[in-house]
C-alpha positions in Angstrom: -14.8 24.4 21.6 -17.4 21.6 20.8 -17.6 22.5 17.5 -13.7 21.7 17.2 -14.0 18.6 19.0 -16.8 17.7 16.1 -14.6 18.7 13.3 -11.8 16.1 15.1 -13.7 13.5 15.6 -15.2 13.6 11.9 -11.3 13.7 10.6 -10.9 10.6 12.7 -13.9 8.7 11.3 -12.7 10.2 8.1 -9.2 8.7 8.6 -10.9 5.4 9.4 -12.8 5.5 6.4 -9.7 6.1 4.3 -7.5 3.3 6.1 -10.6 0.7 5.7 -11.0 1.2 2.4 -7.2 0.8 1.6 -7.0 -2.1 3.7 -10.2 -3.4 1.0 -8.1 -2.4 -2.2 -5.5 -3.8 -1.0 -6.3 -6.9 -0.3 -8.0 -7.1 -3.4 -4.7 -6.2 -5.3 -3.0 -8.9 -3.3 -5.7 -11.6 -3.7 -5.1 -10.7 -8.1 -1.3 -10.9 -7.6 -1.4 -13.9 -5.5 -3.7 -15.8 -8.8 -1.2 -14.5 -11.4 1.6 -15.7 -9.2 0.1 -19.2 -9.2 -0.3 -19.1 -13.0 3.5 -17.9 -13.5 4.8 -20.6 -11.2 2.0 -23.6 -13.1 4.2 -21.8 -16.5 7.4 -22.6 -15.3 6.3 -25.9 -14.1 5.0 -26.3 -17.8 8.4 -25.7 -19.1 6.3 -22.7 -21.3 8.5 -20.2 -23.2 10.8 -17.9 -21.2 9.4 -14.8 -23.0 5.6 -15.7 -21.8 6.6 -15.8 -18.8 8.9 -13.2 -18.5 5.7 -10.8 -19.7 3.8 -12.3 -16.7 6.7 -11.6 -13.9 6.6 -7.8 -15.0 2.9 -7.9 -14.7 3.2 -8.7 -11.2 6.3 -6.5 -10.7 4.0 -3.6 -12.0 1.0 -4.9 -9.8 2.8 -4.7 -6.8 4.3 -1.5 -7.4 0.9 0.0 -7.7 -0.2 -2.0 -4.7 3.0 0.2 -2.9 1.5 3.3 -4.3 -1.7 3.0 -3.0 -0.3 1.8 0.6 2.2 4.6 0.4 -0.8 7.4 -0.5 -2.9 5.9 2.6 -0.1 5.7 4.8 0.4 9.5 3.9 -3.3 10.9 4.2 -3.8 8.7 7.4 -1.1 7.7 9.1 1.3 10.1 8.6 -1.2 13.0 9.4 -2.6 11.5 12.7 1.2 11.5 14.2 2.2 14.0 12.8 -1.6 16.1 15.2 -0.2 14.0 17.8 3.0 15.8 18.5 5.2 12.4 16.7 6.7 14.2 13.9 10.2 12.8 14.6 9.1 8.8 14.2 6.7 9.8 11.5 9.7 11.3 9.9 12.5 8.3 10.5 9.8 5.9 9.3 9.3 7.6 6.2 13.1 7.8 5.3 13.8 4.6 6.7 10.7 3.6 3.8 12.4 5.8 1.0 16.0 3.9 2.1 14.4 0.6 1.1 13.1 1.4 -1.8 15.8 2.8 -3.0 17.8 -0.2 -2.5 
């Protein structure tokens, strides 16, 4: 029995090691999208040409959908597993197709 205890608590740290490091990358990827927003909004202020910084806004469009990939892949090898052992499949569930409802909006 101790030696399933041992294997629990080494998914926990586990789990904790994967939510700390996505929390990392993704404020990293936010801290990037946050400067390239600043250097879109200092082109429009510029009056620079509509096509520059129309390449620029899909950068960040594409930067922040591969920020929601990586908070979506955490989400389902941490998050989703830990409620899921602790008996709270239903709200893990409703969350996750309240999550695929908005981003299909």
């Amino acid at each position: 029995m101790t030696h399933d205890h041992a294997n629990h608590e080494h998914d926990h740290t586990g789990h904790e090691a994967a939510k700390a490091d996505t929390r990392d990358d993704a404020i990293k990827r936010l801290s990037y999208i946050e400067g390239h927003l600043a250097g879109v909004k200092k082109m429009v202020e510029e009056d620079r040409y509509c096509v520059d910084i129309l390449r620029q806004t899909f950068a960040v469009r594409r930067a922040l959908q591969k920020l929601e990939s990586k908070l979506i892949d955490g989400h389902l090898r941490t998050c989703v597993v830990d409620g899921v052992k602790q008996g709270n499949e239903e709200q893990v569930l409703s969350e996750l197709v309240e999550l695929y409802e908005i981003a299909d909006r």
